[in-house]
Every structure is written in structure tokens, then in C-alpha cells.
N, CA, C and O of each residue as an XYZ file, in Angstrom:
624
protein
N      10.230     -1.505    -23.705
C      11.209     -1.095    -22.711
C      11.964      0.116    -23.248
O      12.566      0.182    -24.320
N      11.814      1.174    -22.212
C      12.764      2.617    -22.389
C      14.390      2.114    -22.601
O      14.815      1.275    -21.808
N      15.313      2.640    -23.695
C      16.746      2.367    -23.827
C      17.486      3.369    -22.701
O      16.993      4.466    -22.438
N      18.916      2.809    -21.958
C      19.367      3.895    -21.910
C      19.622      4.976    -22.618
O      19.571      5.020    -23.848
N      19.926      5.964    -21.833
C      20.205      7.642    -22.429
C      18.552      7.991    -22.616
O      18.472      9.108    -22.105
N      17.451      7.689    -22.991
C      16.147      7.960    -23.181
C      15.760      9.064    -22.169
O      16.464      8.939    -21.167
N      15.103      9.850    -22.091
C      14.245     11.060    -21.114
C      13.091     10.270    -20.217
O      11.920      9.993    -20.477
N      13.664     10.102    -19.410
C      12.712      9.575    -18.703
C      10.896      9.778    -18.321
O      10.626     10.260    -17.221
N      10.041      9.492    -19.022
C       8.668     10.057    -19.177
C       8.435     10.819    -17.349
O       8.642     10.207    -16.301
N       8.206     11.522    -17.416
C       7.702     12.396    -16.069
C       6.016     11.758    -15.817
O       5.250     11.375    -16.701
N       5.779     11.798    -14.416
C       4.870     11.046    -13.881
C       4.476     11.583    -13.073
O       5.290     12.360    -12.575
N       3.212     11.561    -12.484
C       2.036     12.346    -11.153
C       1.510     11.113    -11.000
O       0.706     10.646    -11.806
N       2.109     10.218     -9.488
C       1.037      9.460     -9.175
C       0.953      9.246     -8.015
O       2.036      9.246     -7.431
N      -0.357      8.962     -7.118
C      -0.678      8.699     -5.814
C      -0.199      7.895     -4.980
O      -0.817      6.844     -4.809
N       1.124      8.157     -4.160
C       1.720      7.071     -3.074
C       0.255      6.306     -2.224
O      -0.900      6.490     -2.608
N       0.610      5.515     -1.123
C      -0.503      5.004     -0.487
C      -1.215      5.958      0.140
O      -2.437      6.092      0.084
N      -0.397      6.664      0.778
C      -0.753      7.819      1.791
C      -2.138      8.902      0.753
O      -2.902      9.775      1.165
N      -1.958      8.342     -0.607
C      -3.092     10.113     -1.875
C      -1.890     11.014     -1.877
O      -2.266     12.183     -1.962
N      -0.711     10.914     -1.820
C      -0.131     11.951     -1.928
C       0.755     12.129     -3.303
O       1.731     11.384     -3.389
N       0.586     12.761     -4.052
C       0.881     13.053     -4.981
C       2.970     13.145     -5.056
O       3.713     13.756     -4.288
N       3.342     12.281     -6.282
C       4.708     12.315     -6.248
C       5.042     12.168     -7.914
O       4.858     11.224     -8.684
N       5.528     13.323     -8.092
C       6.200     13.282     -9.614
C       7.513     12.942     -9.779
O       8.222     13.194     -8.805
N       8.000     12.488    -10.643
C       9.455     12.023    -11.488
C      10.342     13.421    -10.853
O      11.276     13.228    -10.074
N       9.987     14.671    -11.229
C      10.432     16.235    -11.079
C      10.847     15.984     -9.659
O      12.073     15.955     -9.555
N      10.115     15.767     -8.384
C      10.008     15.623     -7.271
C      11.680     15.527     -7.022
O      12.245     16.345     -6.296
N      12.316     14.572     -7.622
C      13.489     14.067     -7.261
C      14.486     14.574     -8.493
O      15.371     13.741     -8.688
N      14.547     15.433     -9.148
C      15.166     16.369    -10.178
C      16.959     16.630     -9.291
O      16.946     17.303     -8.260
N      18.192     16.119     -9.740
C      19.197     16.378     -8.914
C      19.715     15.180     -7.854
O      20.683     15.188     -7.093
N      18.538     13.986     -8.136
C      19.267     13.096     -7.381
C      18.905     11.834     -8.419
O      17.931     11.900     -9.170
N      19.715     10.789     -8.380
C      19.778      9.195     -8.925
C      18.337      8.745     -8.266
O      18.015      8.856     -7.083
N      17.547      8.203     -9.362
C      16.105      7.625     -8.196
C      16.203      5.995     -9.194
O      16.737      5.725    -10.270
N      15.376      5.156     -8.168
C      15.514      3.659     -8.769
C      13.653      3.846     -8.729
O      12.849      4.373     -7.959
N      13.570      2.984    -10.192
C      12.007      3.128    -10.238
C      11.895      1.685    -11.158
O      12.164      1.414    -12.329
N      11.190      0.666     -9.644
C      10.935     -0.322    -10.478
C       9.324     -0.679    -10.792
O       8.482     -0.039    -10.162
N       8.971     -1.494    -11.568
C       7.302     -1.651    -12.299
C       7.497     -3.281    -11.835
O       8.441     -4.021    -12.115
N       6.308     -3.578    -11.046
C       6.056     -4.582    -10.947
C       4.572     -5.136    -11.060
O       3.785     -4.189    -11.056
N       3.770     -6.691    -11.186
C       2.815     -7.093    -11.474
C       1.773     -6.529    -10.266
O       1.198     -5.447    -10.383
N       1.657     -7.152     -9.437
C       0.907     -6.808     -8.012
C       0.801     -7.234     -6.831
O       0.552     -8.433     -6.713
N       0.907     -6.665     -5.981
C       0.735     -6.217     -4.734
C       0.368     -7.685     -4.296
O      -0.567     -8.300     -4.810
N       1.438     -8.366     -2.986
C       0.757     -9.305     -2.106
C       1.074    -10.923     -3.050
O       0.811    -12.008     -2.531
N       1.528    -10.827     -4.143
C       1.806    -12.510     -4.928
C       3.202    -12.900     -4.638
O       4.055    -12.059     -4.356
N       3.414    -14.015     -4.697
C       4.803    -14.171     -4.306
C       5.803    -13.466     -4.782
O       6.640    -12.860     -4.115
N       5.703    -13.560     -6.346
C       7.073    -12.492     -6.695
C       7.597    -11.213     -6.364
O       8.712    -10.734     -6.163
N       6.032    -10.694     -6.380
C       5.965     -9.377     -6.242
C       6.527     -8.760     -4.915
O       7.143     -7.704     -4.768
N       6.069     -9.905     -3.781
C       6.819     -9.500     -2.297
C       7.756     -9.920     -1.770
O       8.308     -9.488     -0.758
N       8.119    -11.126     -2.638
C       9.654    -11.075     -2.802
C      10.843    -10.061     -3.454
O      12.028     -9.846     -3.196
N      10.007     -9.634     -4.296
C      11.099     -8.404     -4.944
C      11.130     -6.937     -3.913
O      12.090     -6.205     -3.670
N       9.436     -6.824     -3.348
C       9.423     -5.353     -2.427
C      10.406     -5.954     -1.105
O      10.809     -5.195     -0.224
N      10.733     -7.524     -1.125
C      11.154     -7.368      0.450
C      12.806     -7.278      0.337
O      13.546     -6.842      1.218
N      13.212     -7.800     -0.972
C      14.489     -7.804     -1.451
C      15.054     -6.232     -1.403
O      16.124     -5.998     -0.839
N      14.110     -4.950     -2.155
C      14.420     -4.205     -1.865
C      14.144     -3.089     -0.421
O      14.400     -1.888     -0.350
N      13.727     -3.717      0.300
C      13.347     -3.359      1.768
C      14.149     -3.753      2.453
O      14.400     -2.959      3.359
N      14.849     -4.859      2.479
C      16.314     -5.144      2.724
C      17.752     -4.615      2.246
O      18.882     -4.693      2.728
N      17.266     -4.099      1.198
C      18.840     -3.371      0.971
C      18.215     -1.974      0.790
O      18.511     -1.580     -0.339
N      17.534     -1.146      1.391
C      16.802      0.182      1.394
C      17.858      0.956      2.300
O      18.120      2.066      1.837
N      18.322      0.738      3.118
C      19.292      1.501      4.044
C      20.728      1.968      3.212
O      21.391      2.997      3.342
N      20.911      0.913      2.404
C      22.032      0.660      1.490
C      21.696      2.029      0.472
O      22.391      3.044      0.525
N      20.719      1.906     -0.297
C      20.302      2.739     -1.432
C      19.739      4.317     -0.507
O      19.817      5.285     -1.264
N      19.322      4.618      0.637
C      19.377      5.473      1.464
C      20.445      6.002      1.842
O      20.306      7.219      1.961
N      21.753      5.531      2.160
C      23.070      5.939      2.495
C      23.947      6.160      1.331
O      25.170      6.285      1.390
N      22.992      6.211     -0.062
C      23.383      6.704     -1.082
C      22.690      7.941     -1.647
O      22.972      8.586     -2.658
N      21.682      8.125     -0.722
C      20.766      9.005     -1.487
C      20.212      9.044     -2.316
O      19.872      9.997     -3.016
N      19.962      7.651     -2.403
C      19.350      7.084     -4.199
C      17.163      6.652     -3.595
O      16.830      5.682     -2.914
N      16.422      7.481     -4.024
C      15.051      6.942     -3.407
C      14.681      5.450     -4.446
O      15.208      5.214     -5.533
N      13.803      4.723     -3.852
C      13.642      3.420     -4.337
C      12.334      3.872     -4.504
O      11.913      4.473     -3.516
N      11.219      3.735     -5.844
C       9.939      4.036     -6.226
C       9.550      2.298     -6.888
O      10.112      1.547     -7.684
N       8.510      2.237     -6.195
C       7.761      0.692     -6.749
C       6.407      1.304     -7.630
O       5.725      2.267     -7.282
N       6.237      0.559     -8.739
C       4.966      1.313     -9.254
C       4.077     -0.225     -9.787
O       4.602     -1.258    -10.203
N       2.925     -0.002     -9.645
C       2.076     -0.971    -10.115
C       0.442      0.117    -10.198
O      -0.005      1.224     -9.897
N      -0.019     -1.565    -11.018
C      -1.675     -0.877    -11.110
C      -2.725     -0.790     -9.548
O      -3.838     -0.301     -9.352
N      -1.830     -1.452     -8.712
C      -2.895     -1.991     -7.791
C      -2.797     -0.085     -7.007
O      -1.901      0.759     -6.983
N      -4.348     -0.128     -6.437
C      -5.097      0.726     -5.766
C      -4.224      1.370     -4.082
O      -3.488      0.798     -3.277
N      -4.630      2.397     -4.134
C      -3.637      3.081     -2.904
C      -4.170      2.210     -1.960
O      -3.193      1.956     -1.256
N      -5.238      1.518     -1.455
C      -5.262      0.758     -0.226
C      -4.530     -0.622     -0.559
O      -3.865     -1.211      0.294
N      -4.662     -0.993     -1.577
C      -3.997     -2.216     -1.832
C      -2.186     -1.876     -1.189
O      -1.499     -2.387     -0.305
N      -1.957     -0.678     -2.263
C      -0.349     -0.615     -1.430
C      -0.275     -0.076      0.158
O       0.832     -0.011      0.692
N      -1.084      0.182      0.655
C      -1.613      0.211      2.078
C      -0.986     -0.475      2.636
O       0.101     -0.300      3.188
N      -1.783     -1.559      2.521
C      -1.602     -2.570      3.076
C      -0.627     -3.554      2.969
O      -0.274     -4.070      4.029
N       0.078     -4.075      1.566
C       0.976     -4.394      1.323
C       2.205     -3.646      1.810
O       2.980     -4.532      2.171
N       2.733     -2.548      1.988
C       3.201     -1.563      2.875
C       3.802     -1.974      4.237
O       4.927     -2.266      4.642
N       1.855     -1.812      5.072
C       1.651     -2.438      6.352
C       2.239     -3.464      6.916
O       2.959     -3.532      7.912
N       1.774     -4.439      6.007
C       2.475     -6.159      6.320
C       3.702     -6.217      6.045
O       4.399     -7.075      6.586
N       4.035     -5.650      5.478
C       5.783     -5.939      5.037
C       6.653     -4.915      5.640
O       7.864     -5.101      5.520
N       6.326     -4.073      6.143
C       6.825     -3.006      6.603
C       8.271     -2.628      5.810
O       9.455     -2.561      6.141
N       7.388     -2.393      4.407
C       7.949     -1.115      3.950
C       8.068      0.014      3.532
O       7.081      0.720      3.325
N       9.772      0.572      3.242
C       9.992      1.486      3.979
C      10.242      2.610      2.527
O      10.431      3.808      2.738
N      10.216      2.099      1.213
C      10.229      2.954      0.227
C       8.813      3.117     -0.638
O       7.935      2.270     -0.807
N       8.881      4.452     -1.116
C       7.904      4.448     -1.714
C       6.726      3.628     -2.664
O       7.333      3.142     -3.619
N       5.360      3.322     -2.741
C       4.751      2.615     -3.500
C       3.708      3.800     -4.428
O       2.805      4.425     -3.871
N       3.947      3.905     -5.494
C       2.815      4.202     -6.543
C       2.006      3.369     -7.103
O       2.260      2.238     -7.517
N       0.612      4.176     -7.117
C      -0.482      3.686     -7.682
C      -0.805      4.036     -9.089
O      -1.181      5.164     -9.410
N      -0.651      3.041     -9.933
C      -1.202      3.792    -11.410
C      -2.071      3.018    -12.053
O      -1.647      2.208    -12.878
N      -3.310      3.125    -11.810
C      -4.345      2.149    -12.333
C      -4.911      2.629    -13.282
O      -6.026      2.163    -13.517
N      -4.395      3.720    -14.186
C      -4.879      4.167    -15.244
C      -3.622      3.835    -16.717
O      -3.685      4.037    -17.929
N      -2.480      3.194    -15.715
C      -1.395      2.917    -16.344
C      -0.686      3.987    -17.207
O      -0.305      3.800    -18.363
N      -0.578      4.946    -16.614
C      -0.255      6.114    -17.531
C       1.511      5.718    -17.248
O       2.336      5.355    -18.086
N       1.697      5.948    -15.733
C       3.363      5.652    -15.962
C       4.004      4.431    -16.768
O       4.983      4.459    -17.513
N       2.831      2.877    -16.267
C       3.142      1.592    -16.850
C       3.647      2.011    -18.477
O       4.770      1.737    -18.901
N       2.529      2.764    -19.328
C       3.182      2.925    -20.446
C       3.768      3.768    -20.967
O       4.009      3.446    -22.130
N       4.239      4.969    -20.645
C       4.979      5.791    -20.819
C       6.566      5.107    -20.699
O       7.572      5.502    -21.288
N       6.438      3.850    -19.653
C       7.460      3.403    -19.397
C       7.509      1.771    -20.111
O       8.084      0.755    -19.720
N       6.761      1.995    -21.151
C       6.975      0.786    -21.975
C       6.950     -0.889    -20.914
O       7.778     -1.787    -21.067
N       6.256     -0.909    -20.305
C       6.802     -2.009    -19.506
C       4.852     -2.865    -19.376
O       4.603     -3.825    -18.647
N       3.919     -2.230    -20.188
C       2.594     -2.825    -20.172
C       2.919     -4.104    -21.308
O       3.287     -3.832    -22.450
N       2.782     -5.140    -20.964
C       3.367     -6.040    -22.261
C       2.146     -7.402    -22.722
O       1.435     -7.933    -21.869
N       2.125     -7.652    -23.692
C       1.449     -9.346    -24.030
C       2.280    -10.167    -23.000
O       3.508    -10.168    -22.911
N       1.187    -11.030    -22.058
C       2.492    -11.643    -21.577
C       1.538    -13.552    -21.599
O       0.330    -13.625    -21.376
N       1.925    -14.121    -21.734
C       1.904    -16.012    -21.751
C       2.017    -15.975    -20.397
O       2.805    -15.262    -19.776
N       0.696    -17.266    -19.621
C       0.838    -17.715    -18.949
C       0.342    -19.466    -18.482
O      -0.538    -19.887    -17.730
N       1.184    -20.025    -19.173
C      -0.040    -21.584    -18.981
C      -0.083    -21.545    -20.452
O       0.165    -22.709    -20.768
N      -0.230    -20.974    -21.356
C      -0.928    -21.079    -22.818
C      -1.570    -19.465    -22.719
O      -1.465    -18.848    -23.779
N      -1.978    -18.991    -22.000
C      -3.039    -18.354    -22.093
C      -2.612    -16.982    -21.574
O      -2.139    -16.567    -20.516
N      -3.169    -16.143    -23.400
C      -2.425    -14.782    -23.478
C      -3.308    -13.521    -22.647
O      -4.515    -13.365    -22.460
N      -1.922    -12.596    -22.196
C      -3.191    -11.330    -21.543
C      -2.304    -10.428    -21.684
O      -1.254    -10.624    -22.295
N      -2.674     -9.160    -21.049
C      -1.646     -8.319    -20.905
C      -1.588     -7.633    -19.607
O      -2.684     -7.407    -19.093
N      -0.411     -7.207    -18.890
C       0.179     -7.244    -18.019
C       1.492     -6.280    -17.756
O       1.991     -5.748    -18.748
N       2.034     -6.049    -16.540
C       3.125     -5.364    -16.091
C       3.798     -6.847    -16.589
O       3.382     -8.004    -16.520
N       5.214     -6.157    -17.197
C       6.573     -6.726    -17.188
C       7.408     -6.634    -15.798
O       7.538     -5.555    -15.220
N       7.838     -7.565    -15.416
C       8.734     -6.838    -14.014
C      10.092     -6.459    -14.709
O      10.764     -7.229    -15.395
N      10.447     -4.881    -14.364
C      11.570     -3.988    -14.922
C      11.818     -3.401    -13.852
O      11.173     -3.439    -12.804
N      13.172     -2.601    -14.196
C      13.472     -1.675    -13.544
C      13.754     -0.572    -14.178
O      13.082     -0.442    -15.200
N      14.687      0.502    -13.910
C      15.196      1.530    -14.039
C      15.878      2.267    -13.539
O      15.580      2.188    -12.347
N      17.028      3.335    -13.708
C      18.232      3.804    -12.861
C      18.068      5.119    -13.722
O      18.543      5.132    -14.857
N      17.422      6.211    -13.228
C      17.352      7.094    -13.756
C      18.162      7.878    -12.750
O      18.160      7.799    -11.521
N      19.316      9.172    -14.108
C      20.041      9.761    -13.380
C      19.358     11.211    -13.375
O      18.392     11.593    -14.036
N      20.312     12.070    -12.226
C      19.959     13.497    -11.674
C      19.655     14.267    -12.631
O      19.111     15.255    -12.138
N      19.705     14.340    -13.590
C      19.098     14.785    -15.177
C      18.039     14.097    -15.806
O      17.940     14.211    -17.027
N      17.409     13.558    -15.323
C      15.864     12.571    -15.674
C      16.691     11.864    -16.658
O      15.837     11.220    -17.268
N      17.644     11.629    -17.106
C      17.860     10.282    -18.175
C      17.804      8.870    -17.406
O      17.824      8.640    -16.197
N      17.736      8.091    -18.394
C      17.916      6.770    -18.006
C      18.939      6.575    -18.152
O      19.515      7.097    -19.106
N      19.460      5.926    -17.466
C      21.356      5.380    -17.150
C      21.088      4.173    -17.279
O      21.944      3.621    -17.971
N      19.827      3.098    -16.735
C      20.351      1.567    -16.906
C      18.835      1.406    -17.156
O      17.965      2.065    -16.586
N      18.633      0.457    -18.070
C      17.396     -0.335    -17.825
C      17.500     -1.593    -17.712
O      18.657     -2.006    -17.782
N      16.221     -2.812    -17.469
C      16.581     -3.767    -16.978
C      15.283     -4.307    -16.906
O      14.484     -4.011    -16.017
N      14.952     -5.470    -18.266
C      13.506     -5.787    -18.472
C      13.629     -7.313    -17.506
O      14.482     -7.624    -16.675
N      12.566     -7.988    -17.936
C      12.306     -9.004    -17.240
C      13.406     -9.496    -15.883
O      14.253    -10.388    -15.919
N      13.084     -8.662    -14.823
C      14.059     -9.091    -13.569
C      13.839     -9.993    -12.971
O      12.615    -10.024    -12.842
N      14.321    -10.895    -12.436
C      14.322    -11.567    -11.334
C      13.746    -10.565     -9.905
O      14.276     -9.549     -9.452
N      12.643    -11.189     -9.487
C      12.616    -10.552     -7.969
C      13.378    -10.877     -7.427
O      13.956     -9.810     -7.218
N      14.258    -12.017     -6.685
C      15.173    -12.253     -5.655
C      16.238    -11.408     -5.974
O      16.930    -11.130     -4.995
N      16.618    -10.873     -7.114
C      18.162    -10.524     -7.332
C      18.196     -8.960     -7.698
O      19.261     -8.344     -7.663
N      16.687     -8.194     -8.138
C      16.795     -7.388     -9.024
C      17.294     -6.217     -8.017
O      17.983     -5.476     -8.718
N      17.275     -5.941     -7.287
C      17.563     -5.354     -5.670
C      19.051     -5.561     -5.393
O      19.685     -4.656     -4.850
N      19.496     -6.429     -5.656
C      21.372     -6.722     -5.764
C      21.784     -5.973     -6.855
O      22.525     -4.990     -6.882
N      21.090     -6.682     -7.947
C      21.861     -6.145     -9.143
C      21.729     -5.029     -9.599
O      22.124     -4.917    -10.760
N      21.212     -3.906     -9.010
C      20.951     -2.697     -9.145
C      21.807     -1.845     -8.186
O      22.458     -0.905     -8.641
N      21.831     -2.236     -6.466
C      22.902     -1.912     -5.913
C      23.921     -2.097     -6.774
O      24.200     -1.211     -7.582
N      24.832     -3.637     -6.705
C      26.103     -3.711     -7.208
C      26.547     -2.846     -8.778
O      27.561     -2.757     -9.470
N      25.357     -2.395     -8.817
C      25.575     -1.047    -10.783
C      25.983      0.298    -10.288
O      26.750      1.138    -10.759
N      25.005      0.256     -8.831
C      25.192      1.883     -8.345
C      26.409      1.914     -7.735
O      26.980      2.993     -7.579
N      26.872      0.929     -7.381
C      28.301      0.658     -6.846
C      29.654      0.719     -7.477
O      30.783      1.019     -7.089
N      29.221      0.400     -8.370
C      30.447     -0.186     -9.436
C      30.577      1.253    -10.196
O      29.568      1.959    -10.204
N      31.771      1.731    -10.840
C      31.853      2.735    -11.485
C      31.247      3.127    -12.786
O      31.581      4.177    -13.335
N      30.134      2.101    -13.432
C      29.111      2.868    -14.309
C      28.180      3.904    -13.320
O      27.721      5.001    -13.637
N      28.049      3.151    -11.946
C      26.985      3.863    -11.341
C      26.763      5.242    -10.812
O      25.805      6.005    -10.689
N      28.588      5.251    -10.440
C      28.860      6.493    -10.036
C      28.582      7.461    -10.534
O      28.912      8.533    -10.027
């Protein structure tokens, strides 16, 4: 996991649409960039719907919300589709952002070891630093507790 104050690794990766979106892209504004497992499992669409629900919130801040995983631009297609949402999804199946952003981890499941996305976040400010990080999140909450930071006067 990246510390705050860290330079935030810069990134080129394919939204659903193939369209190319770098870290730079958003140079001058607060962007939220969270890493999650994949596309369509419970946690995972519990956390995209948590933040699809408070997206208007983080929009009326001018803050963009970036989801990144390994799964394939049709995979976030579709996951997208069904959930109808409304912030960005990256594809990185070569895991270049996953590890640049420290968040590819050993992870236990049952007994039985693999490796895997960590679910994290990140609060990178208008200067590509990191302002907050935030390893193993809760999906139901990680979407609150990221508002209520941007809210509160660290966030400002």
C-alpha cells in the first residue's frame, strides 16, 4: 500500500468504452481511485453501488470517482450496464496500475493461498499526491468514509 504524501504512480488504462484515461487526465482536480477484486461478486457490487449512490455527492464536489480492476473492458461493460453506473471503470489486466499501486497482495481464502486485488482506496490530491490511503475497505462503508474525509477539513 502507497503512504500518504507518496506521488501517485501515473496510469494509461482502457475505460469500458477502449478509451484511454490517464492519472494526468485529471491533473488540478481531487480524483478518488479505488482497486477492487472483480466485477459482478457480491462485494465488489456492493462497493460500485455504494459509490453510485453517493456519485452526485462526489460530482457536486468535483471530485471524479475511478474503479480499477483486472477484469476485461466487456466485463466492466456490462457490470456498468446492470448497475447503471455512472463513474468511471478501468481495465488493467496486465496489472500495471494494480501494482504500481501496491494493492496486488498474497491473500488467504478458506486455507488456501493466491494472489489477488486488495480492496483499497485512494484520495489523490490536484498535485498527483496522495492525501489519504485506505487498505483493506469495507465495501458497504468505503464510499461514506471517503465522502465524510472529503468533507471534513483534512479533505478540504
Amino acid at each position: 500500500m502507497l503512504e500518504k504524501g507518496t506521488k501517485a504512480p501515473e496510469f494509461t488504462l482502457s475505460d469500458k468504452d477502449g478509451n484511454q484515461v490517464s492519472l494526468k487526465d485529471f491533473a488540478g482536480k481531487k480524483v478518488v481511485i479505488y482497486f477492487y477484486p472483480k466485477d459482478n461478486t457480491p462485494g465488489c457490487t456492493r462497493q460500485a453501488l455504494a459509490f453510485a449512490e453517493a456519485y452526485r455527492e462526489f460530482e457536486a464536489m468535483g471530485i471524479p470517482v475511478i474503479g480499477i480492476s483486472k477484469d476485461s473492458m466487456k466485463s466492466h461493460q456490462n457490470f456498468a450496464a446492470k448497475y447503471e453506473l455512472p463513474f468511471l471503470l478501468l481495465s488493467d489486466p496486465e496489472l500495471s496500475a494494480i501494482q504500481a499501486y501496491d494493492v496486488w497482495k498474497e491473500k488467504k481464502l478458506y486455507g488456501k493461498v493466491s494472489m489477488g486485488v486488495v480492496r483499497s482506496a485512494y484520495v489523490v490530491d490536484e498535485n498527483g499526491i496522495i492525501e489519504k490511503a485506505m487498505e483493506k475497505v469495507k465495501p458497504d462503508t468505503n464510499a461514506a468514509e471517503i465522502l465524510a474525509y472529503l468533507k471534513s477539513e483534512k479533505g478540504r
